[in-house]
N, C-alpha and C positions, 0 to 999 in steps of 0.2 A: 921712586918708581913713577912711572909715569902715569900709572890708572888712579894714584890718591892726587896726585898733581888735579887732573881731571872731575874728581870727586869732590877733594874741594871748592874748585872753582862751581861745580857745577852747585852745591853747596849754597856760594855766595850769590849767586845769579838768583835763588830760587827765593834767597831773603830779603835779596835789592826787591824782586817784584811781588814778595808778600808784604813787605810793612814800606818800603819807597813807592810802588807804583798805584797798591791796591790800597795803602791806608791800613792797614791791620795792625789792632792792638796785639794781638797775642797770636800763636799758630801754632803747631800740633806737626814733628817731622818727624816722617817716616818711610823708610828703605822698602824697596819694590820686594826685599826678599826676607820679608816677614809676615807671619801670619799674625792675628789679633787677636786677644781672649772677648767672649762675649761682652764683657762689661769694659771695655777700651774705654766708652766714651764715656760711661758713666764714672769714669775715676778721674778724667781728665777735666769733666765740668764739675766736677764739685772737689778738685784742687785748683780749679782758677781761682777762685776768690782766696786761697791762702797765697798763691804764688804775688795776687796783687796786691793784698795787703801787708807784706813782710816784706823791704826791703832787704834782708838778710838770708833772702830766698832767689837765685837768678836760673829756676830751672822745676820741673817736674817732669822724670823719668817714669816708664811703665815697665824698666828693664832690673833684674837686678842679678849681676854677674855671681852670684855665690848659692843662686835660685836652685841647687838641685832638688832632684825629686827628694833626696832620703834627706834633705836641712829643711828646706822652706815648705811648710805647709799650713801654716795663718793667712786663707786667701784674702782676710779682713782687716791685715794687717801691713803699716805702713809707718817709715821712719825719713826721719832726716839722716843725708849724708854730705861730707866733705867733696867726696867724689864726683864726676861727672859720667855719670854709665852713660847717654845716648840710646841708643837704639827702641826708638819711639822715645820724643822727648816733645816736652813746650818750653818755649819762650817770650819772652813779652816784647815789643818794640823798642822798650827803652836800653835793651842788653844789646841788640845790635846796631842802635844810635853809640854805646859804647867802642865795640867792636867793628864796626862797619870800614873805618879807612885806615885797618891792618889787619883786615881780614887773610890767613895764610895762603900760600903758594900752593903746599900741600899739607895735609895729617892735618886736618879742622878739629877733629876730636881731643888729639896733645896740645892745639892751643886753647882749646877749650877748659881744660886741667889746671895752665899754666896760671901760680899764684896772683901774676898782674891782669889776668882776666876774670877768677874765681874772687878776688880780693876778699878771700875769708867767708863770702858765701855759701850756703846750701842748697841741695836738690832735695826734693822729697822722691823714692822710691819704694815701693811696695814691697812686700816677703817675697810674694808670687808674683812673677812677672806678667805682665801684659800682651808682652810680643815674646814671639820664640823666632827667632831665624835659619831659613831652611838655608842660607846660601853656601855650603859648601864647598863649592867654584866658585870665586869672583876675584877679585883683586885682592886677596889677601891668601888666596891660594888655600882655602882650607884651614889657616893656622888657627890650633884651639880648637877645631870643630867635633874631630873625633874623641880629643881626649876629655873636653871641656862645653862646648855649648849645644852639643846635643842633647846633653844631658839637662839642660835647664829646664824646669819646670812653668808651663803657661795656665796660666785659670784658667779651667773650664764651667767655673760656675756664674751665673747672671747675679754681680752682687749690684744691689742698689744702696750707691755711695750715698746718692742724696740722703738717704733714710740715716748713713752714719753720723757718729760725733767724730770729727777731724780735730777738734777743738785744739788736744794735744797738738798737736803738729804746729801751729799760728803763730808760734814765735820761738826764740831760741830759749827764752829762758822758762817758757813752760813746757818744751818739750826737754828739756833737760832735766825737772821736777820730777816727768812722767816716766823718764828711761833708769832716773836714779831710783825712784820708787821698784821699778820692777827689777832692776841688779839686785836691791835689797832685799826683795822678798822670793830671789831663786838661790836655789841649792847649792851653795857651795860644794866644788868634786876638785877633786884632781884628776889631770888630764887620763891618767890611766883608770879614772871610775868611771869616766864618759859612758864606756859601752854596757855596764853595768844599767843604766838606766834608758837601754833603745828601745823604741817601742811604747814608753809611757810617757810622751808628749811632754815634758816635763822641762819646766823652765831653769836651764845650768848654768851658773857662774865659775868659771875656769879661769886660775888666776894662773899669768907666767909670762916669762922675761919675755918682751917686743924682740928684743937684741938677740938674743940665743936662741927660744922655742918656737918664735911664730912658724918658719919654715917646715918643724915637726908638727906642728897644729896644723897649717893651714893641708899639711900632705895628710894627716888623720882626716880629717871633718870634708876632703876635698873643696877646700878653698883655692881662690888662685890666690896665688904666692908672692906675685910681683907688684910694685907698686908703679906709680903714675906721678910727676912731680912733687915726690916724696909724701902721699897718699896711697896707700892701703884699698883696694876696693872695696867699694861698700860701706869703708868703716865713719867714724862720728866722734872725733875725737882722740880715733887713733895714732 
């Protein structure tokens, strides 16, 4: 279609003249039709220093596609993923020195995905998103909006990142210490005790086949369902 055609490009013009024209190390992109939680900025400067010291890092998200109100509510919390969510993202200069001379035609987000641009890298994204987007009408005609990102949850609280320890997050193999410690010490359920336990914030380990249940899981928990260059949203080793 011809309005991603245009998006993208418009896209790539916005990056030639943030790190080709202006010199920029790093930049902060973000769509005319989204709103910001108070503390945007304060997550976004105190993930710079983990996005530049981890080469195994080509991104930090303030979006997270699984953010609903009745899943996500650790506004304090934040993970590494496989995925590329976008909608409010940073990047450093040295990603579009990468990408700069095959940068796509259109859909910049599915090149974005694609394994020989991700080469195995991570985004860091939040529980609670950042941005919520109001756009309804635009080039994507709505898709998703009613049944799925209306529903996303945005922080309304003023966290102060700087004050947090991010520490976890600074490299893969301590944030993988840190996600294995906390699988460890939640609850083993089965899918059908899930609901058993709503309401008491309580941290669940739900074991079942990728291949047969994810589609009955992700339709329980309202997850989205579909993946992205054989990536799962959101997930970390899925």
């Amino acid at each position: 279609a011809l309005g991603y055609v245009r998006i993208a490009q418009h896209y790539g013009f916005a990056m030639r003249c943030v790190f080709e024209d202006f010199g920029f190390q790093q930049a902060v992109f973000l769509e005319e039709d989204m709103e910001i939680a108070p503390d945007f900025f304060s997550y976004f400067a105190d993930m710079l220093p983990l996005l530049r010291g981890d080469p195994q890092l080509f991104c930090v998200s303030a979006w997270n596609d699984n953010g609903h109100e009745s899943l996500a509510s650790d506004v304090r919390a934040a993970f590494r993923t496989e995925f590329f969510p976008g909608l409010g993202w940073m990047m450093q200069r040295e990603l579009w020195n990468e990408i700069r001379d095959r940068w796509p035609k259109s859909y910049w987000d599915e090149f974005m995905r694609r394994p020989d641009v991700r080469k195995g890298r991570h985004c860091i994204r939040p529980e609670v998103s950042r941005t919520f987007t109001f756009g309804e009408l635009g080039t994507s005609k709505g898709k998703f909006f009613k049944q799925h990102l209306r529903h996303i949850r945005i922080n309304s609280e003023l966290v102060d990142w700087a004050a947090m320890n991010t520490s976890f997050l600074a490299s893969e193999a301590v944030f993988d210490a840190y996600l294995k410690e906390r699988v460890r010490s939640a609850v083993l359920v089965d899918m059908s005790q899930a609901d058993e336990h709503s309401g008491e914030h309580v941290l669940m380990r739900i074991l079942y086949d990728d291949r047969l249940n994810y589609t009955a899981a992700a339709k329980k928990f309202g997850l989205m369902p579909d993946e992205k260059e054989g990536i799962r949203r959101m997930s970390y080793r899925g």
